[in-house]
N, C-alpha and C positions, 0 to 999 in steps of 0.2 A: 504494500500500500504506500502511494507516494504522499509524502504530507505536504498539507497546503500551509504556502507561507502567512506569515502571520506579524504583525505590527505591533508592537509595546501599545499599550492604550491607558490610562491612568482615568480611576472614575472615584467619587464619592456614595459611599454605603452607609446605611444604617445600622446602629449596631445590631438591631436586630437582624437584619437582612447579611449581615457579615455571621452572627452565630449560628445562622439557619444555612447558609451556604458551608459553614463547617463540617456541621454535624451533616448535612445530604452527604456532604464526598467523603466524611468519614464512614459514614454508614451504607457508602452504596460505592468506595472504593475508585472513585470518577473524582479527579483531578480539580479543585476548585477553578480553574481558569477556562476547561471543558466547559462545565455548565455553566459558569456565564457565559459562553460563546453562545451555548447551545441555548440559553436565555434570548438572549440579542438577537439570535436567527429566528426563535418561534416569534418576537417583537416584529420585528420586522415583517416575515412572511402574513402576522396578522395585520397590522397596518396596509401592507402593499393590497391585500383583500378587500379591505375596509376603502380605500383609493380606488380602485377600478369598481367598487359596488358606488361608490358618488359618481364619480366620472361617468357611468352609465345611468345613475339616475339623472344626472343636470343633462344630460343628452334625450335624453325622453322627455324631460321638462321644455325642453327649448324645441322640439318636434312637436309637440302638444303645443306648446304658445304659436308656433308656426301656425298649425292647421287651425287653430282656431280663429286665428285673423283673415285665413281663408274662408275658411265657414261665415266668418261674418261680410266679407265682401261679394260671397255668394248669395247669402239671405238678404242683402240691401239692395231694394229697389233703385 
């Protein structure tokens, strides 16, 4: 397996969120820098979801304002 390069990144935690990231990788043998990666990426992938579900609703919205200025150019005498 080739490993993906990786970049020093420096962040602020909570202590609680610092004791809970202990104990998981104590308790589940996974590298504390692992699972924040593995954080960051479910972060992300959820966001990037959360994006493309706006971006298609404001596209529907501005398709709907569209035809409805048609519809009303249609029904006016």
């Amino acid at each position: 397996m080739i490993a993906t390069p990786t970049i020093q990144y420096s962040t602020k935690l909570t202590p609680e969120q610092v004791e809970a990231l202990r104990r998981i990788s104590q308790e589940t043998h996974i590298p504390q820098a692992v699972l924040v990666r593995q954080g960051v990426s479910m972060v992300i992938e959820e966001l990037n979801k959360k994006a493309v579900s706006l971006n298609f609703l404001n596209l529907v919205k501005k398709r709907v304002k569209e035809d409805e200025e048609v519809l009303k150019k249609i029904a006016s005498p």
